[in-house]
Structures are given as structure tokens and as C-alpha cells.
PDB file of N, CA, C, O and CB in Angstrom:
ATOM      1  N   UNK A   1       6.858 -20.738  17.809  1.00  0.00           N
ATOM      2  CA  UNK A   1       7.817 -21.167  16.813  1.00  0.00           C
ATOM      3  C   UNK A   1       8.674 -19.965  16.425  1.00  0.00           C
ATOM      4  O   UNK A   1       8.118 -18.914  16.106  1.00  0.00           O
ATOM      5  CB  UNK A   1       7.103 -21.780  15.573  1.00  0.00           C
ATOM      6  N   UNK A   2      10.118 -20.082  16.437  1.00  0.00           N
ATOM      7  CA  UNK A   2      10.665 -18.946  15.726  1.00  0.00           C
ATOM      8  C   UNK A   2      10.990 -18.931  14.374  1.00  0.00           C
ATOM      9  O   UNK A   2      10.770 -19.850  13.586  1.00  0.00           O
ATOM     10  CB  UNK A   2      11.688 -18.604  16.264  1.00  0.00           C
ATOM     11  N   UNK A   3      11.468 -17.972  14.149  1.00  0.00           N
ATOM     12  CA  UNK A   3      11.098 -17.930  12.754  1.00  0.00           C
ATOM     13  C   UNK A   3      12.419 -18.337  11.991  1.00  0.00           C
ATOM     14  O   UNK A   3      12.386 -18.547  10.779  1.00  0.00           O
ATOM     15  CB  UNK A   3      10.523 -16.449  12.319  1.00  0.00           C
ATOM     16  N   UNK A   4      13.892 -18.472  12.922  1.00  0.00           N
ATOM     17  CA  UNK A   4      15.203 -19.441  12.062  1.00  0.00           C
ATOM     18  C   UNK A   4      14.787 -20.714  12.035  1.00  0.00           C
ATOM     19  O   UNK A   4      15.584 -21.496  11.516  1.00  0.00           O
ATOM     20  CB  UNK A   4      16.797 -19.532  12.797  1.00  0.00           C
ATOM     21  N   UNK A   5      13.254 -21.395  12.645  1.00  0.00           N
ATOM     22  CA  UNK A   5      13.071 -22.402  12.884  1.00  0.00           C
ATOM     23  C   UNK A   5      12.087 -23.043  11.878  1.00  0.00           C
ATOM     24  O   UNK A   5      12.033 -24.248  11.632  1.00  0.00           O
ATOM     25  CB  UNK A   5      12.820 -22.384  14.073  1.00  0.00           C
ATOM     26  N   UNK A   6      11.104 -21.814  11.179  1.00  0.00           N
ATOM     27  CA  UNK A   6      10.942 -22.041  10.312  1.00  0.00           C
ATOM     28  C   UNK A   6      10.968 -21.972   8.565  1.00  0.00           C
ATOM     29  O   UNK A   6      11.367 -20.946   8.013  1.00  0.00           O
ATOM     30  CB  UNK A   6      10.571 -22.029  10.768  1.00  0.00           C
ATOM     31  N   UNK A   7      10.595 -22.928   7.929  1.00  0.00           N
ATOM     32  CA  UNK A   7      10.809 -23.428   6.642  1.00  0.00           C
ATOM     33  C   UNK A   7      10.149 -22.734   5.582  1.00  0.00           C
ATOM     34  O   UNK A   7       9.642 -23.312   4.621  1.00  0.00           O
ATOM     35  CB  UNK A   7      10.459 -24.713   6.590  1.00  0.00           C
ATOM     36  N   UNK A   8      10.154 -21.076   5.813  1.00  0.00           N
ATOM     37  CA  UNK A   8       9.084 -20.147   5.295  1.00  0.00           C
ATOM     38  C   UNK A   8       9.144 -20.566   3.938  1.00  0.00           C
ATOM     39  O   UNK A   8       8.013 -20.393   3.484  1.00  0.00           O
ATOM     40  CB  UNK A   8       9.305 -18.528   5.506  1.00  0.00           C
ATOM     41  N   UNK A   9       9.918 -21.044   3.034  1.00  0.00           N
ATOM     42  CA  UNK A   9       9.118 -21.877   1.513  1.00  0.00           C
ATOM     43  C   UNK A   9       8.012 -22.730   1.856  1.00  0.00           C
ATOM     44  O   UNK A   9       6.915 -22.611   1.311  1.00  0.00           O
ATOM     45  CB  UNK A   9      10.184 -23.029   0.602  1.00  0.00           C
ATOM     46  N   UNK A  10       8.296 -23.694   2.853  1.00  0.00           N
ATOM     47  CA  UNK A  10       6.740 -24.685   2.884  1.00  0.00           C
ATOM     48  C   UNK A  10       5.691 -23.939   3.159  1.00  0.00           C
ATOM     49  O   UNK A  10       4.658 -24.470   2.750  1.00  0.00           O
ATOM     50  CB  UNK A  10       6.597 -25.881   4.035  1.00  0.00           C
ATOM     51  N   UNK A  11       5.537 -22.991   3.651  1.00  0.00           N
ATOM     52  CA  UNK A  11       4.605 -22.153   4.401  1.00  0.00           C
ATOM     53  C   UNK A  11       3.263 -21.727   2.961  1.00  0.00           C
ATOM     54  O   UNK A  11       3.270 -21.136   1.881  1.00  0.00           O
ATOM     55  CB  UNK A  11       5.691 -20.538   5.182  1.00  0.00           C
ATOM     56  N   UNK A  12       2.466 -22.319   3.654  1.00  0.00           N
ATOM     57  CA  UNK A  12       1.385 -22.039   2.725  1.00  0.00           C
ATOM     58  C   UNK A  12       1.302 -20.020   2.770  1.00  0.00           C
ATOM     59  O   UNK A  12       0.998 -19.470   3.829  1.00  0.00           O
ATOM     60  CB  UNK A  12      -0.286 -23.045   3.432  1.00  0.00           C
ATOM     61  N   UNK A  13       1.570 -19.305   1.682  1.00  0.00           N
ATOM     62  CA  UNK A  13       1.750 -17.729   1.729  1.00  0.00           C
ATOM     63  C   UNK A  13      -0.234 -16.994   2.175  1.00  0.00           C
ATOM     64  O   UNK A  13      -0.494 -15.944   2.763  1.00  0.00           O
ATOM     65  CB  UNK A  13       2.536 -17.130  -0.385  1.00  0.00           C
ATOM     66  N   UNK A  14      -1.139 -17.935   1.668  1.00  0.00           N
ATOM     67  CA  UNK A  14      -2.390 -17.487   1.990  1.00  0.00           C
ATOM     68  C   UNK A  14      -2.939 -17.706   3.531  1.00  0.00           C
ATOM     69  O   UNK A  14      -3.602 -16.858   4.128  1.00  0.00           O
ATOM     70  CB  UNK A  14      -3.246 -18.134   1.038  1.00  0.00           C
ATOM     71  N   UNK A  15      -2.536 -19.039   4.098  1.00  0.00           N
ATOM     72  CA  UNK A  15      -2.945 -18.979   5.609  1.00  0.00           C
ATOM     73  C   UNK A  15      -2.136 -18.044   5.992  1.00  0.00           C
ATOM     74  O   UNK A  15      -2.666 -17.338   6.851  1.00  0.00           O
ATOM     75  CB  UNK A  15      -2.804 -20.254   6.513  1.00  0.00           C
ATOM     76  N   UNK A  16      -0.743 -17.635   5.639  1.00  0.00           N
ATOM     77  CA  UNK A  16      -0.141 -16.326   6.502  1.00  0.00           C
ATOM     78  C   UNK A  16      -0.925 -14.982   6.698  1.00  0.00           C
ATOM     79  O   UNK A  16      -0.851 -14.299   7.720  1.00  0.00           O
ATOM     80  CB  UNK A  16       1.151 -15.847   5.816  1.00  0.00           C
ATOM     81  N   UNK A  17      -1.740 -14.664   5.515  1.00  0.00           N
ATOM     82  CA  UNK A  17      -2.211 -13.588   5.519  1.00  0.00           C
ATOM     83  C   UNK A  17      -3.949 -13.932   5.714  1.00  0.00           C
ATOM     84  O   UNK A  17      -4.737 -12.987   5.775  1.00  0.00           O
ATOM     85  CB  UNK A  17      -1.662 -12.840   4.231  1.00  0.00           C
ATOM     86  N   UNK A  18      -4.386 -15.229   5.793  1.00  0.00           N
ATOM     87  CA  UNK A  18      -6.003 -15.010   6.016  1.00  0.00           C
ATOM     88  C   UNK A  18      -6.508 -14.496   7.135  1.00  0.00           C
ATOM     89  O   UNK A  18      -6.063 -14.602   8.277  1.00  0.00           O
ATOM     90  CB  UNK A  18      -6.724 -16.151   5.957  1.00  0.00           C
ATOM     91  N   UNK A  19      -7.605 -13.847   6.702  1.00  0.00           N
ATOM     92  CA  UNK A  19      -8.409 -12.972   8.194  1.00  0.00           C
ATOM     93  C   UNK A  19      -7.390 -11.643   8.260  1.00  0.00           C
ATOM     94  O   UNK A  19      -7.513 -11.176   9.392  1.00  0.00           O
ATOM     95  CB  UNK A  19      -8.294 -14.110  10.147  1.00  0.00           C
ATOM     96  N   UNK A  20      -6.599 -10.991   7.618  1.00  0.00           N
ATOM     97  CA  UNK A  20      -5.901 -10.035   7.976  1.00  0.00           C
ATOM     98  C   UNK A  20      -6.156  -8.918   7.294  1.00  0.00           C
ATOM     99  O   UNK A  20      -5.593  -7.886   7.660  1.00  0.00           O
ATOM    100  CB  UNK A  20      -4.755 -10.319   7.951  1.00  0.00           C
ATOM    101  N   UNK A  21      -7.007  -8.894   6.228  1.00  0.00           N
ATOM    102  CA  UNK A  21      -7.710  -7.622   5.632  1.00  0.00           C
ATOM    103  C   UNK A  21      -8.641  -6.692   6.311  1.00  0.00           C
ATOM    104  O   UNK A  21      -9.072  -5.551   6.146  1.00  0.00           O
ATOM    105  CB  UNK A  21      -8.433  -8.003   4.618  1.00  0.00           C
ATOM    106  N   UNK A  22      -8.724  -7.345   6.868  1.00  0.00           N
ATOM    107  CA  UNK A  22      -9.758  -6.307   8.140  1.00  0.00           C
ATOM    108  C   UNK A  22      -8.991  -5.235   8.926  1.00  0.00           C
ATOM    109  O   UNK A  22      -9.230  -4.049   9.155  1.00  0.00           O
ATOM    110  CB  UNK A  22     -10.442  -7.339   9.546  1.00  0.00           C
ATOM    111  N   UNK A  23      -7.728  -6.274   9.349  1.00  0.00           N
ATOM    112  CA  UNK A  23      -6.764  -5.420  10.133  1.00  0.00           C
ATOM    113  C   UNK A  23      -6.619  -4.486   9.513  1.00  0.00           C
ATOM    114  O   UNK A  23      -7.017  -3.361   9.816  1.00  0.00           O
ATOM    115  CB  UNK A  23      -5.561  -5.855  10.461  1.00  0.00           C
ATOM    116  N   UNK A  24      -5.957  -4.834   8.429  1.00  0.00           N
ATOM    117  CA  UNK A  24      -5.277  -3.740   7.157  1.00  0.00           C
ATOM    118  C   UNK A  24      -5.820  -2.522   6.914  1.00  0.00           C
ATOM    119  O   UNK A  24      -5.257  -1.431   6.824  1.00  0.00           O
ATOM    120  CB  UNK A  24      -5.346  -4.275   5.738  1.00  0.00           C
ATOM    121  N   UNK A  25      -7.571  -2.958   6.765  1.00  0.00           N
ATOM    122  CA  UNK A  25      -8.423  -1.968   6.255  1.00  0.00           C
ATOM    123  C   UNK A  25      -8.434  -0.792   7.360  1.00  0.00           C
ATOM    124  O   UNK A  25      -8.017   0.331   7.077  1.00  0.00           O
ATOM    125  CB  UNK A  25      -9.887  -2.594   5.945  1.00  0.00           C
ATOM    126  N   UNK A  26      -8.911  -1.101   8.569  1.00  0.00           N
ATOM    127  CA  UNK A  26      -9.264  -0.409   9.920  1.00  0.00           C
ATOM    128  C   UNK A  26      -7.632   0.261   9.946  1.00  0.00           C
ATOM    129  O   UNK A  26      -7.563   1.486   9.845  1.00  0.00           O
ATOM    130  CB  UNK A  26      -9.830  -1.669  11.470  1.00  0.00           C
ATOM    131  N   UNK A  27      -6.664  -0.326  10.044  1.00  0.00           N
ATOM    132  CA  UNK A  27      -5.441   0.396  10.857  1.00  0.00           C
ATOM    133  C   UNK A  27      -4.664   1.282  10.040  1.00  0.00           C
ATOM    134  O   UNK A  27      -4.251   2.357  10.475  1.00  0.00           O
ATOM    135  CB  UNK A  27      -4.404  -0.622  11.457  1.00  0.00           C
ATOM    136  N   UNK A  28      -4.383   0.755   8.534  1.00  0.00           N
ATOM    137  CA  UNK A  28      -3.694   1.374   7.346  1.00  0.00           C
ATOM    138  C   UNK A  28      -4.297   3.137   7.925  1.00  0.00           C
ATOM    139  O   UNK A  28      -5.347   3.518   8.443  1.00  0.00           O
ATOM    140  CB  UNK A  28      -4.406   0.587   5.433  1.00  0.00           C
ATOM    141  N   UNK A  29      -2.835   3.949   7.449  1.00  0.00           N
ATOM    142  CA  UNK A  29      -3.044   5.289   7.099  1.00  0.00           C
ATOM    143  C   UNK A  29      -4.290   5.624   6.151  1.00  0.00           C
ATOM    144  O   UNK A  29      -4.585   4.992   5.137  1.00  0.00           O
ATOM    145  CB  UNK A  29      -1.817   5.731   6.481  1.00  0.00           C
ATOM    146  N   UNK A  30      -5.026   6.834   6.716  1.00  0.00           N
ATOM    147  CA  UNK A  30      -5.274   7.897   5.499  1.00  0.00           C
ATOM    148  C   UNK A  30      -4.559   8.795   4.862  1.00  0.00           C
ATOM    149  O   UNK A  30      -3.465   9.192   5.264  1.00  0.00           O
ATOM    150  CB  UNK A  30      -6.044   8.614   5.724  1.00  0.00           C
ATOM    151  N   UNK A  31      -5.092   9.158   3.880  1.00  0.00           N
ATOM    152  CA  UNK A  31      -4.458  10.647   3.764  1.00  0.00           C
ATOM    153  C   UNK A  31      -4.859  11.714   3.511  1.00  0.00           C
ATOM    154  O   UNK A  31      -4.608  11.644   2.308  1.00  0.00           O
ATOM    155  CB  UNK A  31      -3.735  10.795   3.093  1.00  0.00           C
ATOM    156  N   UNK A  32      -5.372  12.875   3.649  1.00  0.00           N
ATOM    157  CA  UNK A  32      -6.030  13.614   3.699  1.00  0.00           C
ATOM    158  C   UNK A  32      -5.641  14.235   2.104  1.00  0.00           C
ATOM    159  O   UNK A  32      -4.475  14.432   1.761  1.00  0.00           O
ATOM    160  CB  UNK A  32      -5.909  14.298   4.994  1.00  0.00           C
ATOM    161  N   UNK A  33      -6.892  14.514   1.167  1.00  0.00           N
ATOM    162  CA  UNK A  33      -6.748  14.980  -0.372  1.00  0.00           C
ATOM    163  C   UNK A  33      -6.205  15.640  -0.447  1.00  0.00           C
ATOM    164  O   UNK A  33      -5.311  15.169  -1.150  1.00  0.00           O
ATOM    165  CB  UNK A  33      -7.531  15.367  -1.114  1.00  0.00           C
ATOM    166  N   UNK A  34      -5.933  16.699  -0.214  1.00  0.00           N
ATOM    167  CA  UNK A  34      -4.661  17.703  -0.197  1.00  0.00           C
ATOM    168  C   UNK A  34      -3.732  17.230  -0.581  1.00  0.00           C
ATOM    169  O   UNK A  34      -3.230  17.774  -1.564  1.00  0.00           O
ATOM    170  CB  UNK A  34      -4.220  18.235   0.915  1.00  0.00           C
ATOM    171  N   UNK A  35      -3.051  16.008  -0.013  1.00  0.00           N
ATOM    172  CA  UNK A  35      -1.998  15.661   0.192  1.00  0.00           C
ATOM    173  C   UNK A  35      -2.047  14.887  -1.140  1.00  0.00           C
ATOM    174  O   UNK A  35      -1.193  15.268  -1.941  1.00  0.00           O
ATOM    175  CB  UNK A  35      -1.735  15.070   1.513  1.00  0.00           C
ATOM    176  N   UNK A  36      -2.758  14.001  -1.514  1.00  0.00           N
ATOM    177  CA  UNK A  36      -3.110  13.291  -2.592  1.00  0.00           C
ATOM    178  C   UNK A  36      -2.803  14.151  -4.058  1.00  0.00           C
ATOM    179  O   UNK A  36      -2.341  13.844  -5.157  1.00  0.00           O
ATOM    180  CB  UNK A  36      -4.622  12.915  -2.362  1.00  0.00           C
ATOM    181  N   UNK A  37      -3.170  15.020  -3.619  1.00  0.00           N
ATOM    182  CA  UNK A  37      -3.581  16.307  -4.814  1.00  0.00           C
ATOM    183  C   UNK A  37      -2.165  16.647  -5.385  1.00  0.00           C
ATOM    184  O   UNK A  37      -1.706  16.650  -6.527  1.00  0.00           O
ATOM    185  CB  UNK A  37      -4.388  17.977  -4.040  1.00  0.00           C
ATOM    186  N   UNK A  38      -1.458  17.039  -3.687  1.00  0.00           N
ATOM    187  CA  UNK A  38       0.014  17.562  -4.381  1.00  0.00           C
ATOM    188  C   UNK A  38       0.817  16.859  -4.657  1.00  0.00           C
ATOM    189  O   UNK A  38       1.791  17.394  -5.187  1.00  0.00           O
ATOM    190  CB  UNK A  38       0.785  18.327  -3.779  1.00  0.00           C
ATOM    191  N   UNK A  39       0.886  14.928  -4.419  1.00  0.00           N
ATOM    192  CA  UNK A  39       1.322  14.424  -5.001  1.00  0.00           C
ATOM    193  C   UNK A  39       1.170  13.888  -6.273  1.00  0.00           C
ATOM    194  O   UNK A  39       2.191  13.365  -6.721  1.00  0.00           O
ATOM    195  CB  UNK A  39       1.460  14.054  -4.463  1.00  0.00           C
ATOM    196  N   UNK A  40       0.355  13.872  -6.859  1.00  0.00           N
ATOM    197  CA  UNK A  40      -0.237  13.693  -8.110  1.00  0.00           C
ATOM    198  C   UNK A  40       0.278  14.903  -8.999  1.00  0.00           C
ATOM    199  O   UNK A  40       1.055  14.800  -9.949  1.00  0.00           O
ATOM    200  CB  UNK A  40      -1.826  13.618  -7.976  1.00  0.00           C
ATOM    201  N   UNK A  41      -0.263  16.000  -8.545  1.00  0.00           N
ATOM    202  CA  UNK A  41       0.480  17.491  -9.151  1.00  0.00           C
ATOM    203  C   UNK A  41       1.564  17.361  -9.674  1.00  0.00           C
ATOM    204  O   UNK A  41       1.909  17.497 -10.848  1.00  0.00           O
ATOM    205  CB  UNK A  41       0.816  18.565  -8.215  1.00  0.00           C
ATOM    206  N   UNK A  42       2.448  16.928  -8.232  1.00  0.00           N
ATOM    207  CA  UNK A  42       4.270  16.981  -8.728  1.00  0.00           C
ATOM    208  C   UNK A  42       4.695  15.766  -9.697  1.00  0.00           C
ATOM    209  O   UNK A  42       5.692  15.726 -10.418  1.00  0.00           O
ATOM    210  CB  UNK A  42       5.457  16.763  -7.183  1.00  0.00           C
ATOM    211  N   UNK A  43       3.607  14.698  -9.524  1.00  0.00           N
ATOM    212  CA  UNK A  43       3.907  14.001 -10.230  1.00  0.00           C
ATOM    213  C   UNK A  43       3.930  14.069 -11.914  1.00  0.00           C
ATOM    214  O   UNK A  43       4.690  13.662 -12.793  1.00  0.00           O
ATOM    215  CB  UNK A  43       3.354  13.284  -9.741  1.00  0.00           C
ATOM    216  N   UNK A  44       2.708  14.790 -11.864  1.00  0.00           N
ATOM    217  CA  UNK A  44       2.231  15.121 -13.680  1.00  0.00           C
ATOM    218  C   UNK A  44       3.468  16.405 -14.102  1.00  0.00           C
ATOM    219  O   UNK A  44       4.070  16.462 -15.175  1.00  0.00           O
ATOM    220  CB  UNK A  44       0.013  16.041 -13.887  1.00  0.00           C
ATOM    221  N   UNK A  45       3.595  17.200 -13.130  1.00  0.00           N
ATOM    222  CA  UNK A  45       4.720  18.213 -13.609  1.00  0.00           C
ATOM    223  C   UNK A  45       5.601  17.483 -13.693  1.00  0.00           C
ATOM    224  O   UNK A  45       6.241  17.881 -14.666  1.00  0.00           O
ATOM    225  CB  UNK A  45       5.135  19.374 -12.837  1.00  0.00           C
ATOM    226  N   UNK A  46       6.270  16.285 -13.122  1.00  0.00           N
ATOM    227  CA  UNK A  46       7.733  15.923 -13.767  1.00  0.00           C
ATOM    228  C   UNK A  46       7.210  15.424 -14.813  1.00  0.00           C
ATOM    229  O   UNK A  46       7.404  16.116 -15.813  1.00  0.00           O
ATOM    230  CB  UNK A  46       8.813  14.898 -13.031  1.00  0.00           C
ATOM    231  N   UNK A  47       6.516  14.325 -15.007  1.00  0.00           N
ATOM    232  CA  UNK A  47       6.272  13.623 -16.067  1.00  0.00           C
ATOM    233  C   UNK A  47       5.509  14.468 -17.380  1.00  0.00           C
ATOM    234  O   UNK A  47       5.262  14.063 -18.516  1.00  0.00           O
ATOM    235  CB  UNK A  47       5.487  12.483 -15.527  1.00  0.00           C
ATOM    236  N   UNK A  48       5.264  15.712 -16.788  1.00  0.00           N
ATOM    237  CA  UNK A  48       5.216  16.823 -18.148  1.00  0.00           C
ATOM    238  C   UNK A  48       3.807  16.338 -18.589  1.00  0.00           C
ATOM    239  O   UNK A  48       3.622  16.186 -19.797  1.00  0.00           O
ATOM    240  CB  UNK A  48       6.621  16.612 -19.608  1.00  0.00           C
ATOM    241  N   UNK A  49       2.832  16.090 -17.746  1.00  0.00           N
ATOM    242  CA  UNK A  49       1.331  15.040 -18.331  1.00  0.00           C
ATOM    243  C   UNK A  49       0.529  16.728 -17.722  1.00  0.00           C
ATOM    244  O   UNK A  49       1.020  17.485 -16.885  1.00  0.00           O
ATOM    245  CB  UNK A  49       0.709  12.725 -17.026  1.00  0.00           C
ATOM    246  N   UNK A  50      -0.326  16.847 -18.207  1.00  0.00           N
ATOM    247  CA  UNK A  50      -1.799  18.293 -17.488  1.00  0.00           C
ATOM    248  C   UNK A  50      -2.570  16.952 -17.207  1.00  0.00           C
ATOM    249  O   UNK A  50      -3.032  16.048 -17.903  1.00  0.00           O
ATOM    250  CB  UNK A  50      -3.017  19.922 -19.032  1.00  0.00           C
ATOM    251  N   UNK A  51      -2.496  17.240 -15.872  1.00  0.00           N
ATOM    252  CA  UNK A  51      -3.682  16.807 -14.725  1.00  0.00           C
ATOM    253  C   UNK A  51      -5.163  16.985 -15.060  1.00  0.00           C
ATOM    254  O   UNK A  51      -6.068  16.150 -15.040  1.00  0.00           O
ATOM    255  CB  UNK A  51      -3.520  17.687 -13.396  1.00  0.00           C
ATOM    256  N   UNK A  52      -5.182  18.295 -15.376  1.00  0.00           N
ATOM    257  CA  UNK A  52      -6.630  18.703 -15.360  1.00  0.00           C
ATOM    258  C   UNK A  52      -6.899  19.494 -16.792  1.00  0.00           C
ATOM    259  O   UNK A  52      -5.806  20.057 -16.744  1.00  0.00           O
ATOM    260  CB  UNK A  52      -6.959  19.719 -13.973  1.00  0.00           C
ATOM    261  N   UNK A  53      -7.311  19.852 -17.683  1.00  0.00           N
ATOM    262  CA  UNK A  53      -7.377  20.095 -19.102  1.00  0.00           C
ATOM    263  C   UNK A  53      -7.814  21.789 -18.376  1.00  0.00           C
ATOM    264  O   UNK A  53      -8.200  22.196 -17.281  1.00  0.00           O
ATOM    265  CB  UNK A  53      -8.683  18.927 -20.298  1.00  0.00           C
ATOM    266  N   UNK A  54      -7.433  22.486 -19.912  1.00  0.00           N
ATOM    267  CA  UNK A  54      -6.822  23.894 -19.387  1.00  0.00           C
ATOM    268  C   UNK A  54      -8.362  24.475 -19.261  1.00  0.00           C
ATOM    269  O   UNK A  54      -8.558  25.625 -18.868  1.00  0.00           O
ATOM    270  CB  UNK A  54      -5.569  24.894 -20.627  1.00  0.00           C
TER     271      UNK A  54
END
């Protein structure tokens, strides 16, 4: 079926995605903490918040 062909409002939105969390889980990126770390960092420095108490 293509997809100008279909009526994606009728489309039940949960059979689209059932059984697909598995995929998600296994294939989705990591990210290594580091990376986590310095985004969080830059984040609290703009937003002027201490991350970690002095």
C-alpha cells in the first residue's frame, strides 16, 4: 500500500507502532556519560542553575 493511498487519520496510531519497542530499545543510540555530563553542564550554566552543590 502506498502511503498517498493511504487514509493515515483512519489508521489506528497504536497498531502502527505495536511490537516496535524492542526495535527502538536494541537499535536507539547511546551515549557515552561524558557526553551526558557536558550537556547537562552547559545546560545549568546557561540556565544559571549549580548542578552539583559547592
Amino acid at each position: 500500500m502506498k502511503l498517498e493511498e493511504t487514509n493515515m487519520h483512519l489508521m489506528n496510531p497504536t497498531s502502527l507502532f505495536f511490537g516496535r519497542a524492542t526495535d527502538y530499545a536494541n537499535y536507539r543510540p547511546s551515549y557515552p556519560p561524558e557526553a551526558i555530563t557536558s550537556i547537562l553542564d552547559g545546560l545549568c550554566t546557561t540556565l544559571g542553575i549549580r548542578a552539583k552543590p559547592p
